[in-house]
MIMAR-466495 format. One line per 8 residues: their letters; for each residue x, z, y of N, C-alpha, C. Coordinates in steps of 0.05 Angstrom, whole numbers. Atoms other than C-alpha are relative to their C-alpha. Layout:
! MIMAR-466495
A> X,Z,Y,X,Z,Y,X,Z,Y | ... $
***
This chain:
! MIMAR-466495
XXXXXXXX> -26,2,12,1657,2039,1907,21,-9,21 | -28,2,-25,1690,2002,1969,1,20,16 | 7,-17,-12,1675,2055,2006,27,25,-5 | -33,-7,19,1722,2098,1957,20,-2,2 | -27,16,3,1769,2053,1955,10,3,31 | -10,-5,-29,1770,2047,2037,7,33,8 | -14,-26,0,1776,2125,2047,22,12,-17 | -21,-2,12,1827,2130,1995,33,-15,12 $
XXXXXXXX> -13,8,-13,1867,2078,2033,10,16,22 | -4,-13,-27,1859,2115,2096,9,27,-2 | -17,-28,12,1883,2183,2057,28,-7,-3 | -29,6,2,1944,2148,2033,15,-2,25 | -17,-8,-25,1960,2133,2100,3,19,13 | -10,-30,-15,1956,2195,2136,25,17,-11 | -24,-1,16,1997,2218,2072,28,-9,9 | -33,13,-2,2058,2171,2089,5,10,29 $
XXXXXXXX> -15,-12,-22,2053,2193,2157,7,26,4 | -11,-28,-3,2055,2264,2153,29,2,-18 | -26,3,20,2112,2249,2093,18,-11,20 | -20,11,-13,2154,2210,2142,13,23,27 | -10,-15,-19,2159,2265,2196,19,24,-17 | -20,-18,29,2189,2314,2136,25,-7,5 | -28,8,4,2256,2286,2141,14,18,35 | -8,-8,-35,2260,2304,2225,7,22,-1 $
XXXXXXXX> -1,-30,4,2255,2374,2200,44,7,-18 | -23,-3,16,2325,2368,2158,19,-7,14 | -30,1,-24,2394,2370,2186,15,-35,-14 | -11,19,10,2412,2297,2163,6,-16,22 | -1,8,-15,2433,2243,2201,-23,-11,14 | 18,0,-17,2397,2216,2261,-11,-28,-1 | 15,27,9,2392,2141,2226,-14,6,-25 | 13,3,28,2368,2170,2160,-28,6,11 $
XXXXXXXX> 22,-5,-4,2311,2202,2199,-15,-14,11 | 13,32,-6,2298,2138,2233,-8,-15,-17 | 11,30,10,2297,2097,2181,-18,15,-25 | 22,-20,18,2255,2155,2141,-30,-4,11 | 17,6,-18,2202,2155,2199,-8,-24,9 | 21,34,-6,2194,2084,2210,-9,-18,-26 | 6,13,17,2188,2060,2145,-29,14,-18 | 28,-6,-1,2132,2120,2131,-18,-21,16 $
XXXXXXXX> 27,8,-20,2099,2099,2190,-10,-28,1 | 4,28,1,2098,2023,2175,-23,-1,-29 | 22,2,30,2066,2039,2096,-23,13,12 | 27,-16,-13,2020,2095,2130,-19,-18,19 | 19,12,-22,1994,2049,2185,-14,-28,-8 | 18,27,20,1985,1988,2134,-18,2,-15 | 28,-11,12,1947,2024,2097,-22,7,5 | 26,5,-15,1903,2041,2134,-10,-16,15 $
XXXXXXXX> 13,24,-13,1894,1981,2169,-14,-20,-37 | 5,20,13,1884,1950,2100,-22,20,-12 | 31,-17,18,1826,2016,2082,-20,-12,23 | 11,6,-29,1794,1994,2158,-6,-38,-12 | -3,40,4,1804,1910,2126,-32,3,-28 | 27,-10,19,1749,1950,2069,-16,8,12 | 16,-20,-26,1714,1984,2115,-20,-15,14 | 15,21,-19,1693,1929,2162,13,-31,-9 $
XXXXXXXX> -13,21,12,1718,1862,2128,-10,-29,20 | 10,23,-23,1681,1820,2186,15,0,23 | -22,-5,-15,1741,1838,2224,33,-6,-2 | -27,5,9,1798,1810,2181,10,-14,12 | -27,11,-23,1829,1758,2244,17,28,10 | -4,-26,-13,1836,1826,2278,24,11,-16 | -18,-20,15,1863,1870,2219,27,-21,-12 | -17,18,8,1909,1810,2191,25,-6,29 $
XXXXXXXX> -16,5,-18,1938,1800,2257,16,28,8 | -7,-36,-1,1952,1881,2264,19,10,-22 | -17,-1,23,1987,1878,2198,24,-11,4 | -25,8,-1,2035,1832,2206,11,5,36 | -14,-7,-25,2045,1844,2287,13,32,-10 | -7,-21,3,2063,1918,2258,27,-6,-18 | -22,10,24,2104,1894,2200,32,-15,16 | -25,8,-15,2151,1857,2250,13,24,18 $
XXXXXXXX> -10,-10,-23,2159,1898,2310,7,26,-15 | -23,-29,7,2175,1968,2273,23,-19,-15 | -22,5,8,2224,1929,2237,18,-6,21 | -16,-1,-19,2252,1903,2295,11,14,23 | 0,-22,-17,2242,1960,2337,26,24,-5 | -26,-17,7,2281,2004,2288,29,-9,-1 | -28,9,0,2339,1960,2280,5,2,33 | -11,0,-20,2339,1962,2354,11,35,6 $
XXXXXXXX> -3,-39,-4,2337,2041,2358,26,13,-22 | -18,-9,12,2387,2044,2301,23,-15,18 | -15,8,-10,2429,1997,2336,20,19,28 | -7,-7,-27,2426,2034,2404,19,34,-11 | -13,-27,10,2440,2107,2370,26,3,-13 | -26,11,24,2503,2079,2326,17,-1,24 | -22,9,-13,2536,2066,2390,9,-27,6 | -3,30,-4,2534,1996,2385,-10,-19,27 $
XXXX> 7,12,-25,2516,1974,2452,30,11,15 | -23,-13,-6,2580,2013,2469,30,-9,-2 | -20,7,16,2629,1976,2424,17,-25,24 | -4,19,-14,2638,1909,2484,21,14,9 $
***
């Protein structure tokens, strides 16, 4: 049954990631597809770090530390990448 449960995890994620590149394809702006693509790729990659936390659970320093180091840095990554694309390094 964990087993299940871990490959179902690891489906959902692939899911959010192929869903998050969908937006790149559309003529929208170039922060919506940013902030479309990094917020897939942050649920897609948690997820499967948390089907991999089922999977092998004698590994949770590892996967716990992989969670939240991901959870920060795309957030802060994209605010930096939205920042830079907006023109805002420009504004001084």
């Amino acid at each position: 049954m964990i087993d299940l449960l871990s490959y179902l995890c690891i489906g959902i994620g692939i899911v959010f990631w192929f869903w998050g590149t969908v937006p790149l394809l559309g003529h929208r702006s170039v922060l919506f597809k940013l902030h479309s693509l990094s917020v897939a790729d942050t649920l897609g990659s948690m997820s499967i770090i948390f089907g991999l936390f089922l999977k092998i659970p004698n590994e949770w320093p590892l996967l716990i530390l992989a969670i939240i180091s991901l959870a920060i840095w795309n957030t802060v990554l994209g605010y930096v990448l939205a920042y830079c694309s907006s023109g805002g390094m420009y504004d001084r």
